[in-house]
N, CA, C and O atoms as a GROMACS GRO file, in nm:
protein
  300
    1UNK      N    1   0.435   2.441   0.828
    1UNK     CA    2   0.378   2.310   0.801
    1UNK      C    3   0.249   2.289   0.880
    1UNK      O    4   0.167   2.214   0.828
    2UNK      N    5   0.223   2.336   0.979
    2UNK     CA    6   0.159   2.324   1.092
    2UNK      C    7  -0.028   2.402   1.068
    2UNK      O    8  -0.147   2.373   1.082
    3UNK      N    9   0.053   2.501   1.026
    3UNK     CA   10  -0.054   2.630   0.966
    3UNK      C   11  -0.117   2.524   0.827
    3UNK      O   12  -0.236   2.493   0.815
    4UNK      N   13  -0.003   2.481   0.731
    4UNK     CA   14  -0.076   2.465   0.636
    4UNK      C   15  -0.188   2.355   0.629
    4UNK      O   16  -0.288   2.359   0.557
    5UNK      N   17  -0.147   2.242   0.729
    5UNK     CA   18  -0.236   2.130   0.756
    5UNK      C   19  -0.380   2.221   0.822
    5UNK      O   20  -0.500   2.199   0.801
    6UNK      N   21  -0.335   2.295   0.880
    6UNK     CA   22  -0.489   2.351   0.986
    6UNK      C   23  -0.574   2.386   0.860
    6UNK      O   24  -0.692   2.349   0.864
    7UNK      N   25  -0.524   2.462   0.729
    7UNK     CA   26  -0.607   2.513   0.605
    7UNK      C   27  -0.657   2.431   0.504
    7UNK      O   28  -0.731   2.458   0.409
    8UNK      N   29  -0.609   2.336   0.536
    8UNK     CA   30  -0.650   2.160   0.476
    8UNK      C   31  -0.743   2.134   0.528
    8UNK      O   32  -0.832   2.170   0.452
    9UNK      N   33  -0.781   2.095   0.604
    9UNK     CA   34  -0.856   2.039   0.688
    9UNK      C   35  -0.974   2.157   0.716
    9UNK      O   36  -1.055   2.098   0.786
   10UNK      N   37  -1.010   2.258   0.700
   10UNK     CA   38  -1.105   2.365   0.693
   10UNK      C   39  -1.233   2.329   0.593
   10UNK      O   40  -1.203   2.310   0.475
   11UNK      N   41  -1.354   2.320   0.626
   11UNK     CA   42  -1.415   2.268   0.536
   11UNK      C   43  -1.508   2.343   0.528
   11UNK      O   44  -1.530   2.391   0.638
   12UNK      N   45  -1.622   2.403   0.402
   12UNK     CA   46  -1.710   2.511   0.404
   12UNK      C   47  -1.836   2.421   0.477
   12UNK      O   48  -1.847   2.308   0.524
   13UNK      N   49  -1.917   2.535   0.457
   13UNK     CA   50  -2.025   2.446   0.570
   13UNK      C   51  -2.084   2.359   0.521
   13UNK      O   52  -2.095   2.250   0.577
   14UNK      N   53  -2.137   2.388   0.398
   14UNK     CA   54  -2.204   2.242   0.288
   14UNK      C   55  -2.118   2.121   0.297
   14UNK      O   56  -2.172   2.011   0.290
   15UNK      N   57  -1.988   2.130   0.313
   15UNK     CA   58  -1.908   2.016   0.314
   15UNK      C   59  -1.949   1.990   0.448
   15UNK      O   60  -1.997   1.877   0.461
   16UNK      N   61  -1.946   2.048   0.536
   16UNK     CA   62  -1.920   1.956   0.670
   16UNK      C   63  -2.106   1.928   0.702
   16UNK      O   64  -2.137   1.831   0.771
   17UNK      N   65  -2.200   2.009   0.653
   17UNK     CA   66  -2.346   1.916   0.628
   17UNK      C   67  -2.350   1.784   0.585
   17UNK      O   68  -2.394   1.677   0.627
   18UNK      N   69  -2.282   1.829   0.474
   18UNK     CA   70  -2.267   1.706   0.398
   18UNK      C   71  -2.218   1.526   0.473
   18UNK      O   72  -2.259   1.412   0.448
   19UNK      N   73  -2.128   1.573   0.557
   19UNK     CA   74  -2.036   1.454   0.645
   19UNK      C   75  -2.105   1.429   0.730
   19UNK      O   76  -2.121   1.308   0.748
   20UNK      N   77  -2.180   1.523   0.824
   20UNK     CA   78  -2.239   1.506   0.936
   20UNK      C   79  -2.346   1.416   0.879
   20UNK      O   80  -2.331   1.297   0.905
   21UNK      N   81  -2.496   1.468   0.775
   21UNK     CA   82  -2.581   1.344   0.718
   21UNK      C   83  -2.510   1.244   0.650
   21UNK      O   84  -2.572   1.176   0.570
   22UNK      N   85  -2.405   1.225   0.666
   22UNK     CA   86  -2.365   1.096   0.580
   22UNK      C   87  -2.345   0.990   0.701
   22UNK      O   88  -2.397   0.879   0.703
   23UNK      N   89  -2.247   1.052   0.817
   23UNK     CA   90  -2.216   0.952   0.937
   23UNK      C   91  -2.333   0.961   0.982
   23UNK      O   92  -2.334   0.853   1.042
   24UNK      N   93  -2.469   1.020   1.009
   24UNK     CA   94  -2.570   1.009   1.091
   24UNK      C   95  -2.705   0.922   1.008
   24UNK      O   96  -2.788   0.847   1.061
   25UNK      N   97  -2.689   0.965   0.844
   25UNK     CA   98  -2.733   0.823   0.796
   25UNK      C   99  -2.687   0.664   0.836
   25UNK      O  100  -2.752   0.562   0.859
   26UNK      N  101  -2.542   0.694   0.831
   26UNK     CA  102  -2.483   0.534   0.877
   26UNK      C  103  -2.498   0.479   0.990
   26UNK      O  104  -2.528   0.362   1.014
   27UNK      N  105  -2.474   0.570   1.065
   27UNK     CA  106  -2.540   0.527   1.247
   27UNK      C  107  -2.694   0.485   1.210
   27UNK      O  108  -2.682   0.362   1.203
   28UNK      N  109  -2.784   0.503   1.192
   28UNK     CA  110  -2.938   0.481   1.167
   28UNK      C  111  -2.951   0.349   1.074
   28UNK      O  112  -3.050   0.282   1.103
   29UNK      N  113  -2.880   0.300   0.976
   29UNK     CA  114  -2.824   0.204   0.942
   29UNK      C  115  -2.797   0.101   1.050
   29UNK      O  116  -2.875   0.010   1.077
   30UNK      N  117  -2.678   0.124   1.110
   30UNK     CA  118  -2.656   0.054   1.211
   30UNK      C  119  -2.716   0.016   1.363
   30UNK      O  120  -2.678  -0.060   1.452
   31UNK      N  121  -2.832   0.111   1.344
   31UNK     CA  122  -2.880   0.097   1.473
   31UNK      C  123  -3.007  -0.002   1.426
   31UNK      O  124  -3.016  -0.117   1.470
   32UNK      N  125  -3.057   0.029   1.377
   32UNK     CA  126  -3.177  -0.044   1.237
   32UNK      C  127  -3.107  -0.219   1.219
   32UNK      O  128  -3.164  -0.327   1.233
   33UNK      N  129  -2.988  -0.192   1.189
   33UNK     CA  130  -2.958  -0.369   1.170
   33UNK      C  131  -2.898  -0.442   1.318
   33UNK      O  132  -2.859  -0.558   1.330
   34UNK      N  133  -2.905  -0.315   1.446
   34UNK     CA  134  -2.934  -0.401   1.572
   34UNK      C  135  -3.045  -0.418   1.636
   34UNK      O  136  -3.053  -0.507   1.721
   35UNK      N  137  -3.166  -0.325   1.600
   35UNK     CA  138  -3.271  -0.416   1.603
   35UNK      C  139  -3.326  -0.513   1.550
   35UNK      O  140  -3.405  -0.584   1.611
   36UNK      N  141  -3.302  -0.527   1.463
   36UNK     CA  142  -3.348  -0.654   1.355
   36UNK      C  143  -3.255  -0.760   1.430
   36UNK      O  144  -3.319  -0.846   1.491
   37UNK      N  145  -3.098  -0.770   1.437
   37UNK     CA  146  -3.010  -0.882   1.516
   37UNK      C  147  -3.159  -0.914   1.648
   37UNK      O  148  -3.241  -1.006   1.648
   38UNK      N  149  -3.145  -0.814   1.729
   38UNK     CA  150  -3.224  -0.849   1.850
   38UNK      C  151  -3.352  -0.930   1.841
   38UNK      O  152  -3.363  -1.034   1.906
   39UNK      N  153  -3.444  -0.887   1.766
   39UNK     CA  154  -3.588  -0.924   1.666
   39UNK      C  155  -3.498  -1.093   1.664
   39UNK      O  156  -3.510  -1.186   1.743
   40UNK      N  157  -3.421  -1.080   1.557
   40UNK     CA  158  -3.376  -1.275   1.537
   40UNK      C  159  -3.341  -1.334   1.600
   40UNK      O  160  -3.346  -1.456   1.587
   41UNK      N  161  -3.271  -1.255   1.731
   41UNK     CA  162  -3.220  -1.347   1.843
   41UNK      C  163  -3.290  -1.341   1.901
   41UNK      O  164  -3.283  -1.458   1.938
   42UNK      N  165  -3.392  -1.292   1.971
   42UNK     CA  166  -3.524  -1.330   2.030
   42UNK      C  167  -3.583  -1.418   1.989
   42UNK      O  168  -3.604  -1.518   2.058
   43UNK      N  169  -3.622  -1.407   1.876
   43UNK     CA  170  -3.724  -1.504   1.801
   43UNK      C  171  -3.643  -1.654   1.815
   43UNK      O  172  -3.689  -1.751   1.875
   44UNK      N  173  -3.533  -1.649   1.757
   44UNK     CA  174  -3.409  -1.796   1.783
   44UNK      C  175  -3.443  -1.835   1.890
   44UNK      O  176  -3.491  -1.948   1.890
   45UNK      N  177  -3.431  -1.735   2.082
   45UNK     CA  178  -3.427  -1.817   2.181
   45UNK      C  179  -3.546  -1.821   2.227
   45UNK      O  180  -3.546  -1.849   2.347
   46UNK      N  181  -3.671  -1.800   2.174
   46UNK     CA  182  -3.807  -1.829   2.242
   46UNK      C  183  -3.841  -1.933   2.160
   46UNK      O  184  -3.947  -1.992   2.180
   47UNK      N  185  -3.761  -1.969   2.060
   47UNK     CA  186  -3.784  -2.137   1.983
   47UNK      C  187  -3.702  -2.209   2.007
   47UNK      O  188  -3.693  -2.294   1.918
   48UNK      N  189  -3.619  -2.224   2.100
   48UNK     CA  190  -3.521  -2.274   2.202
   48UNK      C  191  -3.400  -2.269   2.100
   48UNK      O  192  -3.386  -2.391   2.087
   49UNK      N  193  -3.327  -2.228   2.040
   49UNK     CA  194  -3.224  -2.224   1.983
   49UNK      C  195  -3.118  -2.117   2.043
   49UNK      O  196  -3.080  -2.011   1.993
   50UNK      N  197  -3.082  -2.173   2.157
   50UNK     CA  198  -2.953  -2.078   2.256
   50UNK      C  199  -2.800  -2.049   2.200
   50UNK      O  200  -2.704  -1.994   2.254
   51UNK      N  201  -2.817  -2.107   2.074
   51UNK     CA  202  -2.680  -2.113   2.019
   51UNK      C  203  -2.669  -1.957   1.984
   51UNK      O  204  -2.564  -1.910   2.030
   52UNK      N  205  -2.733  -1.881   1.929
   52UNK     CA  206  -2.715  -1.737   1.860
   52UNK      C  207  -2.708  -1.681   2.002
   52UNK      O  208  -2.625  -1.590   2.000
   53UNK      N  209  -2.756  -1.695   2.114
   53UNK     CA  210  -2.732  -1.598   2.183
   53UNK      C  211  -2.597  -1.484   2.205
   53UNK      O  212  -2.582  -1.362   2.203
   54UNK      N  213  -2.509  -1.612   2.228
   54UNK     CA  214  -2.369  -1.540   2.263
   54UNK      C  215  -2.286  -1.471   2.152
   54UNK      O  216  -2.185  -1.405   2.176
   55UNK      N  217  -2.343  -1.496   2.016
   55UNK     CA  218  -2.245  -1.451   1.893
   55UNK      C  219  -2.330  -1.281   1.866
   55UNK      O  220  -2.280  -1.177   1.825
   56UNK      N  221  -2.442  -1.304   1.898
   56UNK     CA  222  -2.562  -1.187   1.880
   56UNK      C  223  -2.521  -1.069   1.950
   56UNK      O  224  -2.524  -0.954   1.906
   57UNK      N  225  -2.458  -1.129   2.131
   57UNK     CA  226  -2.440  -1.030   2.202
   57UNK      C  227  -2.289  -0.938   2.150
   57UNK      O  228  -2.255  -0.823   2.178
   58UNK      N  229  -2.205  -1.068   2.047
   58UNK     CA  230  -2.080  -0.999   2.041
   58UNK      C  231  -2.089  -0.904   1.924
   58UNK      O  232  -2.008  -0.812   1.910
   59UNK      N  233  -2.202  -0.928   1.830
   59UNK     CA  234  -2.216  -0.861   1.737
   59UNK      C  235  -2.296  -0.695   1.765
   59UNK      O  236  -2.321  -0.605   1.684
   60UNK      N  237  -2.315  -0.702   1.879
   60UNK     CA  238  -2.448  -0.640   1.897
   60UNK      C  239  -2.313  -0.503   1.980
   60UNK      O  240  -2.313  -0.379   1.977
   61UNK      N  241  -2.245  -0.572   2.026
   61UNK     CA  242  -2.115  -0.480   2.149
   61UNK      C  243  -2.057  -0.449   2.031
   61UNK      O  244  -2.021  -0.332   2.040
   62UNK      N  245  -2.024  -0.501   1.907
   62UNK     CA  246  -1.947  -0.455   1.820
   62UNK      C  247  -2.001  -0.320   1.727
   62UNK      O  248  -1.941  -0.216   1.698
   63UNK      N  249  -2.097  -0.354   1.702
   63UNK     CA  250  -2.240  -0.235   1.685
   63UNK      C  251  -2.263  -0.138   1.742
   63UNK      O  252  -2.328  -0.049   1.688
   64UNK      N  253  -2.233  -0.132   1.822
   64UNK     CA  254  -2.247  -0.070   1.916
   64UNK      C  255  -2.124   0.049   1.931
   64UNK      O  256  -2.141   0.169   1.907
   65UNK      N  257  -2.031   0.002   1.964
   65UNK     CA  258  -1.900   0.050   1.978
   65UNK      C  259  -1.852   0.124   1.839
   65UNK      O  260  -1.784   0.226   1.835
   66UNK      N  261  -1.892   0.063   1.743
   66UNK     CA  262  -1.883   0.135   1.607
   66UNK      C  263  -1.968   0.250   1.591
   66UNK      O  264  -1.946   0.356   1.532
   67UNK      N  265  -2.081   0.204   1.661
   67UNK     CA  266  -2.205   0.375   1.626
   67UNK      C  267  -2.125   0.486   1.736
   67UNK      O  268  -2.096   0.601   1.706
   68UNK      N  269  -2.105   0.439   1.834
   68UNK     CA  270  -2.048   0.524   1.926
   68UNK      C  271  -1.912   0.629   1.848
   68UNK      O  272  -1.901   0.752   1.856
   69UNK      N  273  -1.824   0.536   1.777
   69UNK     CA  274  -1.726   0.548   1.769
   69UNK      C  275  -1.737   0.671   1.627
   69UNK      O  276  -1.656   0.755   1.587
   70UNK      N  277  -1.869   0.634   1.583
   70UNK     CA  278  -1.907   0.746   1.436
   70UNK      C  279  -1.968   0.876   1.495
   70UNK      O  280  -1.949   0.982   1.436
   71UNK      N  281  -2.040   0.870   1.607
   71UNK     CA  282  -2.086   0.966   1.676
   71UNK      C  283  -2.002   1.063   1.727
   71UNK      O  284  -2.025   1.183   1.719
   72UNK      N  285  -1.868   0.994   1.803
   72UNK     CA  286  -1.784   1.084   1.852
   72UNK      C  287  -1.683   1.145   1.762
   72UNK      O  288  -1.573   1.183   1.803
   73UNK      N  289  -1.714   1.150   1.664
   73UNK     CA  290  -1.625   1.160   1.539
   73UNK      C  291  -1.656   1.322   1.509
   73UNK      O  292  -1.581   1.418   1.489
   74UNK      N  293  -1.827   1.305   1.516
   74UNK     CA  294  -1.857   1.424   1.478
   74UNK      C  295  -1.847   1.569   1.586
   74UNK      O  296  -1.898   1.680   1.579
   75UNK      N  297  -1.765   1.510   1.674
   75UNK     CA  298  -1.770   1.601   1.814
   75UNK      C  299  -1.613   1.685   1.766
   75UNK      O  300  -1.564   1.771   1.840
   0.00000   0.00000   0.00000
């Protein structure tokens, strides 16, 4: 059973190209829509609007933790 899962999971190399530009497109995605967050929450608190700050930062840790979390995937 053990063996047969390991031969499952074997992937030719085009396949695993394939996965690697797909999660490293999505990270670039995601890193792209936390600069832009940052860009609006800047712009929000230098026009005094302090309300986005704290939801920005949670979105931004959540972003974060997700790119991380696609990165170590590929390890």
């Amino acid at each position: 059973m053990r063996m047969r899962l390991r031969l499952e999971r074997q992937f030719s190399r085009e396949q695993r190209t394939t996965v690697v530009y797909g999660v490293l497109s999505f990270a670039l995605i995601l890193v792209v829509l936390q600069l832009w967050l940052l860009t609006a929450t800047m712009n929000a608190w230098l026009g005094g609007d302090t309300s986005v700050v704290w939801p920005a930062l949670g979105v931004s840790v959540a972003l974060f933790l997700l790119n991380l979390g696609l990165l170590r995937s590929l390890l």
